[in-house]
C-alpha positions in Angstrom: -22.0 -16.1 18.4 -26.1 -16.5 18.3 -27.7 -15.4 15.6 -30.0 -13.4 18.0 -27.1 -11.5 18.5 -26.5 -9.7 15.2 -28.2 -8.0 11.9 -27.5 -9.0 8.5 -28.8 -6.8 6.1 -28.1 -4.9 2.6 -25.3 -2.0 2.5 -26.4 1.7 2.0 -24.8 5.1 1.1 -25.1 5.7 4.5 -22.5 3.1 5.3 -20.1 3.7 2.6 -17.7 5.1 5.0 -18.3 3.1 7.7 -17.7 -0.1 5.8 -14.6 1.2 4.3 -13.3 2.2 7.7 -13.8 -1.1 9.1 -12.2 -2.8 6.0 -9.2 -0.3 6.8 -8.9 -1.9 10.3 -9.5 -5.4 9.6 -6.7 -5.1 6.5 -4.3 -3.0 7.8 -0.8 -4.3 7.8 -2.8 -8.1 7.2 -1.3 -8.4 4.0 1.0 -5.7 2.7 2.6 -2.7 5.0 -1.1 -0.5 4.8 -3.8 -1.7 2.9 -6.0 -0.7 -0.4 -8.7 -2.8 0.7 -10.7 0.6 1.5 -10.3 2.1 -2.0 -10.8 -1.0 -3.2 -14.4 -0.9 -2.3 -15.5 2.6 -3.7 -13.8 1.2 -6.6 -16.2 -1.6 -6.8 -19.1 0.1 -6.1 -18.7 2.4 -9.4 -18.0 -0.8 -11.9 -20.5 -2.6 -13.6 -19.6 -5.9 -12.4 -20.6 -5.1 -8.8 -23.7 -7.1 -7.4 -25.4 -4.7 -5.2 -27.9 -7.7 -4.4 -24.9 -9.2 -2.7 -23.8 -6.4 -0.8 -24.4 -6.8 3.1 -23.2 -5.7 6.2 -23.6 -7.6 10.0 -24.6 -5.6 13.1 -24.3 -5.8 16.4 -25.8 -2.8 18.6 -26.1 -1.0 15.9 -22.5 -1.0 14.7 -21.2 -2.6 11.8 -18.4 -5.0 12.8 -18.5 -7.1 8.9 -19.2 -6.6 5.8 -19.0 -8.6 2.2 -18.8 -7.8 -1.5 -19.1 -9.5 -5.0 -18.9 -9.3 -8.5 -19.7 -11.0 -12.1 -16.8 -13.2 -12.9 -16.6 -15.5 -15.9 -15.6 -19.2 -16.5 -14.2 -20.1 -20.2 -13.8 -23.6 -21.3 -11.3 -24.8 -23.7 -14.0 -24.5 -26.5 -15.0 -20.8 -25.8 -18.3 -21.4 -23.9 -18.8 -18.9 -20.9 -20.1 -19.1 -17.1 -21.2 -16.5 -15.0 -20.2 -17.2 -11.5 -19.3 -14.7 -8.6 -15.7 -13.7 -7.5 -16.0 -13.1 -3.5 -14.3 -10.0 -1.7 -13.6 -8.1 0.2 -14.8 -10.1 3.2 -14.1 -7.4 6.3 -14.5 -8.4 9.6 -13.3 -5.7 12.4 -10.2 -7.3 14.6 -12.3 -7.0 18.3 -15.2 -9.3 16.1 -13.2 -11.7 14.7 -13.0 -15.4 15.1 -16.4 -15.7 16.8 -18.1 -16.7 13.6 -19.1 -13.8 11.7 -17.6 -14.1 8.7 -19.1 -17.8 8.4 -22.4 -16.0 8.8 -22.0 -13.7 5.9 -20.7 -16.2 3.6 -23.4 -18.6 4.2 -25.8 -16.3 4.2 -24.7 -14.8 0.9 -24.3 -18.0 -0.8 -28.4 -18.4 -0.1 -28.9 -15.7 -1.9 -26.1 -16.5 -4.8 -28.3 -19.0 -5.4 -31.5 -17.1 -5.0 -29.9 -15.0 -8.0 -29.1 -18.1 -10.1 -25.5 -18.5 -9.4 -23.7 -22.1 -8.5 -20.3 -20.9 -8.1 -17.8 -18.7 -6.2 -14.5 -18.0 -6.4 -12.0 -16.1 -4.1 -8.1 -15.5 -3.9 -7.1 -15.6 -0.2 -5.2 -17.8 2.3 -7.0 -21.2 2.1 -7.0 -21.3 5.9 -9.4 -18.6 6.2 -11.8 -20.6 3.3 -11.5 -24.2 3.5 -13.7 -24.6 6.8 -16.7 -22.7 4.7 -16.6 -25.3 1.5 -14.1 -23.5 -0.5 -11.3 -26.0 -2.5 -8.2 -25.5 -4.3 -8.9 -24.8 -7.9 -7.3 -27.4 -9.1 -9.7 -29.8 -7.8 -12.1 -28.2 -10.3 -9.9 -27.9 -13.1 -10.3 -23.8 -12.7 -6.9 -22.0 -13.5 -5.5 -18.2 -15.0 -5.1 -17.8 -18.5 -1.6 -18.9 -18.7 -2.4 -22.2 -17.2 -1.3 -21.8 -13.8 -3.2 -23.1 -10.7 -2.6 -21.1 -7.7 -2.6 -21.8 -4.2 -4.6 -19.2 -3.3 -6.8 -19.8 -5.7 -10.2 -20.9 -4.2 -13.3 -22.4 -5.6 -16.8 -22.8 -3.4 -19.8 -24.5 -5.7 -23.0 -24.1 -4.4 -24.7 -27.1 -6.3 -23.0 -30.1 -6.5 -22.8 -30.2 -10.0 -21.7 -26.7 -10.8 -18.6 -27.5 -12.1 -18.2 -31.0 -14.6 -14.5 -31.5 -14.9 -13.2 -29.7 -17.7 -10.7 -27.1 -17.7 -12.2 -23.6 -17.3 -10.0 -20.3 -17.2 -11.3 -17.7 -14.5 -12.0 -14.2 -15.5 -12.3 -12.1 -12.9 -13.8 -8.4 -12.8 -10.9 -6.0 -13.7 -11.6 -3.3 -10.7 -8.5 -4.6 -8.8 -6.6 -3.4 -11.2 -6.6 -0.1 -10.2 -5.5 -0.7 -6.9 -2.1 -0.9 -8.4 -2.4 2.8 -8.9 -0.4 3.3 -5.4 -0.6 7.1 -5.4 -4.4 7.1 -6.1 -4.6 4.9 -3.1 -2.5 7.1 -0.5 -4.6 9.9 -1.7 -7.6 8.4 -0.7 -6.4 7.0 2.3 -6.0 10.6 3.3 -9.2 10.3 3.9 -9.4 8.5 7.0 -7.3 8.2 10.6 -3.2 8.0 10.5 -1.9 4.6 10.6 1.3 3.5 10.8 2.3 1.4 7.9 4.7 -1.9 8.9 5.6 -5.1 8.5 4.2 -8.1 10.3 4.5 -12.0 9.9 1.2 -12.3 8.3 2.3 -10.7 5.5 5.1 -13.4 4.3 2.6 -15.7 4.7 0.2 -13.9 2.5 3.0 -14.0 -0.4 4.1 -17.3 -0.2 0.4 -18.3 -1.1 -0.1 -15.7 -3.5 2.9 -16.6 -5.6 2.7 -20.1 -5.5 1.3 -22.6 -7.2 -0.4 -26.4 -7.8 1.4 -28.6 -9.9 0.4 -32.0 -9.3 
């Protein structure tokens, strides 16, 4: 799609809804039976790790059809020294819009003006098929895994200046919002919020947990 064709421009109060509407439809079913994708982001938007520099949607005719989110997230090396980078997400783009290159224009866009804030590294879990085409790597490749060592496959690690990132083992640190997305009642409340949908299963969704629960090991 041209970029004559669409608006790129900050997030407001106004569009709280509409954003988490859209994420709602683009996640729905994607990953687990439902979503908490939605709650996720008025979650976000209340923590103190949420970069409101970094929080856009995309237009087109006046409708918001994508949207993208980030946070502070930390790198900590083997000898207790600290990075600020950026965790990534939720990247929303609605079904009818997708796969015509909007989401490549928010992330490229966004990573301008990561670096516009000082920042030379993001990092994202999500199915490396969706990631790879935009820059991102597995972790391992930069030596970034959990706490307990483990490298995951979904895992994914986008530097922004060639040298972000030297070689030696960091441990990533992510904001803690998601966390309370594991409060499942909290999130069917607010899910009454919004439209019915029909919660069920779908393909994608073994996908999704093979790549979450696995790992890199050589």
């Amino acid at each position: 799609m041209n970029k004559n064709d669409y608006i790129i421009r900050l997030e407001t109060e106004n569009d709280y809804r509409k954003t988490e509407n859209l994420a709602r439809e683009a996640f729905w079913n994607l990953s687990v039976p439902g979503c908490s994708e939605h709650y996720f982001m008025q979650v976000l938007r209340k923590h103190e790790d949420f970069i409101r520099q970094l929080d856009y949607v995309l237009e087109i005719d006046g409708e918001i059809v994508a949207s993208i989110m980030y946070t502070k997230a930390k790198l900590v090396d083997e000898a207790g020294n600290v990075k600020e980078i950026l965790s990534m997400g939720p990247l929303c783009v609605h079904p009818d819009y997708q796969r015509k290159g909007l989401g490549k224009a928010l992330l490229e866009f966004t990573f301008e003006k990561a670096v516009e804030l000082g920042y030379d590294t993001v990092i994202n879990f999500g199915n490396p098929d969706n990631y790879v085409a935009r820059g991102y790597k597995s972790c391992k490749k930069y030596n970034v895994c959990f706490g307990d060592g483990v490298f995951p496959t979904a895992l994914l690690v986008k530097v922004l200046k060639e040298d972000a990132l030297d070689g030696r083992k960091w441990i990533y640190i992510p904001c803690d919002a998601e966390a309370q997305c594991d409060d499942t009642e909290a999130v069917e409340e607010y899910d009454k919020l919004f439209p019915p949908k029909e919660k069920a299963w779908q393909a994608s969704q073994e996908e999704f947990y093979i790549h979450s629960h696995s790992a890199i090991t050589w």
